[in-house]
LUMSEDO-97008 format. One record per residue (C-alpha): residue number from 0; residue in one letter; x negated, y negated, z. Coordinates in pm, 1 decimal, decimal comma, padded with zeros to 6 digits. Layout:
@num:NUM | residu:a | px:X | py:Y | pz:Z
...
//
This chain:
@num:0 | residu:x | px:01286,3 | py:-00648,7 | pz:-00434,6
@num:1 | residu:x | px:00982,2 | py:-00714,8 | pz:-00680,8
@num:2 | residu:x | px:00679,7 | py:-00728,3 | pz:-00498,9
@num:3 | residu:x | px:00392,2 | py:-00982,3 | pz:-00654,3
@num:4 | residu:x | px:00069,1 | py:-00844,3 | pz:-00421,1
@num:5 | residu:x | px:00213,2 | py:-00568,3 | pz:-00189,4
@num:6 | residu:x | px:00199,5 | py:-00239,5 | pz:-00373,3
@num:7 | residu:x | px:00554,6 | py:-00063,9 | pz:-00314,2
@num:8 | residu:x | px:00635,7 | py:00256,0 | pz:-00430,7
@num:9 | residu:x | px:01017,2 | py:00347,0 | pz:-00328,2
@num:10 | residu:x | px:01114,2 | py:00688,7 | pz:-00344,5
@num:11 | residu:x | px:01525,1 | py:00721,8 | pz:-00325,2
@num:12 | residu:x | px:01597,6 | py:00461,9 | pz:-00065,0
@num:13 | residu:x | px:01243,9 | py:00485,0 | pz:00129,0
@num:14 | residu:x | px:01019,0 | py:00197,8 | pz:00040,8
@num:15 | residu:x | px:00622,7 | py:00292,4 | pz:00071,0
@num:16 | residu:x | px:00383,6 | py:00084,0 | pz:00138,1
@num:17 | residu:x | px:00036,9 | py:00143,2 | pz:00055,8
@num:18 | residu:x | px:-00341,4 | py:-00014,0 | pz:00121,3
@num:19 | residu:x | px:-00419,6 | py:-00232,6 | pz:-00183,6
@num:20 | residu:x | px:-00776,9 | py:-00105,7 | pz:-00134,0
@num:21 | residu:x | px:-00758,3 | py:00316,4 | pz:-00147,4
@num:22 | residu:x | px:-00377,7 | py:00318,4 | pz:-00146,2
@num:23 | residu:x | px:-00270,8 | py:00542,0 | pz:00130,9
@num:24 | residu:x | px:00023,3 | py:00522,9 | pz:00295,5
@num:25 | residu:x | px:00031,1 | py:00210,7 | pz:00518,0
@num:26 | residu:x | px:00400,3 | py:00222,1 | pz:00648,4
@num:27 | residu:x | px:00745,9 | py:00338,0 | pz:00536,1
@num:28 | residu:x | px:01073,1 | py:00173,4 | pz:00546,0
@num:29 | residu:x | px:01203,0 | py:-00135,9 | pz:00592,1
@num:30 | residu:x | px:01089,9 | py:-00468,1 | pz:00464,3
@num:31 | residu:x | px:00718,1 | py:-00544,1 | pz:00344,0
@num:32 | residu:x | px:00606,6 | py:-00884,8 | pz:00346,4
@num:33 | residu:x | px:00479,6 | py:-00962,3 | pz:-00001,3
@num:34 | residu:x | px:00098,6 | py:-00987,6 | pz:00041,3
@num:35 | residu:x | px:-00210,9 | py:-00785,3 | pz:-00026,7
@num:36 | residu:x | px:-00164,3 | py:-00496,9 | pz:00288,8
@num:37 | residu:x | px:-00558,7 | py:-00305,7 | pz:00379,2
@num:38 | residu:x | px:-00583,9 | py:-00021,8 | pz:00630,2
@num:39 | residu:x | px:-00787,9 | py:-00011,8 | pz:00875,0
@num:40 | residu:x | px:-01086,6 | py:00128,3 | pz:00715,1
@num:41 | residu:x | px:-01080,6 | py:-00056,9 | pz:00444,1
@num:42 | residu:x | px:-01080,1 | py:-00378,2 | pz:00660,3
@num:43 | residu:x | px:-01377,5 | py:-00252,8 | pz:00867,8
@num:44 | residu:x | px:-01564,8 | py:-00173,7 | pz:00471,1
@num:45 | residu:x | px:-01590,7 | py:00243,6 | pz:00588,2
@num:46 | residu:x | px:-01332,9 | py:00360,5 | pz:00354,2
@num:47 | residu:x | px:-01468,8 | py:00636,3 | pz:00128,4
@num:48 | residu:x | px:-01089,5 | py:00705,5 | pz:-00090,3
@num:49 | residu:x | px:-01081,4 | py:00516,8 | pz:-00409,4
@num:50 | residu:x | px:-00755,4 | py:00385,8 | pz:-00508,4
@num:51 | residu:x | px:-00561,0 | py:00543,3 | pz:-00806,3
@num:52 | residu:x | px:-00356,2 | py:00396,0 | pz:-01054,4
@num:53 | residu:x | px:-00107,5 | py:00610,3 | pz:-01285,1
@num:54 | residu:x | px:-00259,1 | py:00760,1 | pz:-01568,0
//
């Protein structure tokens, strides 16, 4: 599946999904409803990761 605003990583048959905001791992498996995903410190504006695109 092509996600438009979830970021989805799969690796072999496990699909990760991770915060839009820092990008950790949110939840693994399954199906991810394509919209923007935030953990919970992001949410609450405390999060001190920075999110990393591929070089």
């Amino acid at each position: 599946m092509n996600y438009e605003h979830a970021i989805v990583e799969f690796d072999e048959d496990v699909a990760i999904l991770r915060c839009n905001g820092c990008g950790i791992t949110i939840a693994e498996d399954g199906k991810h409803e394509d919209r923007e995903h935030y953990c919970t410190m992001c949410m609450s504006g405390n999060c001190k990761a920075k999110f990393k695109k591929g070089n």
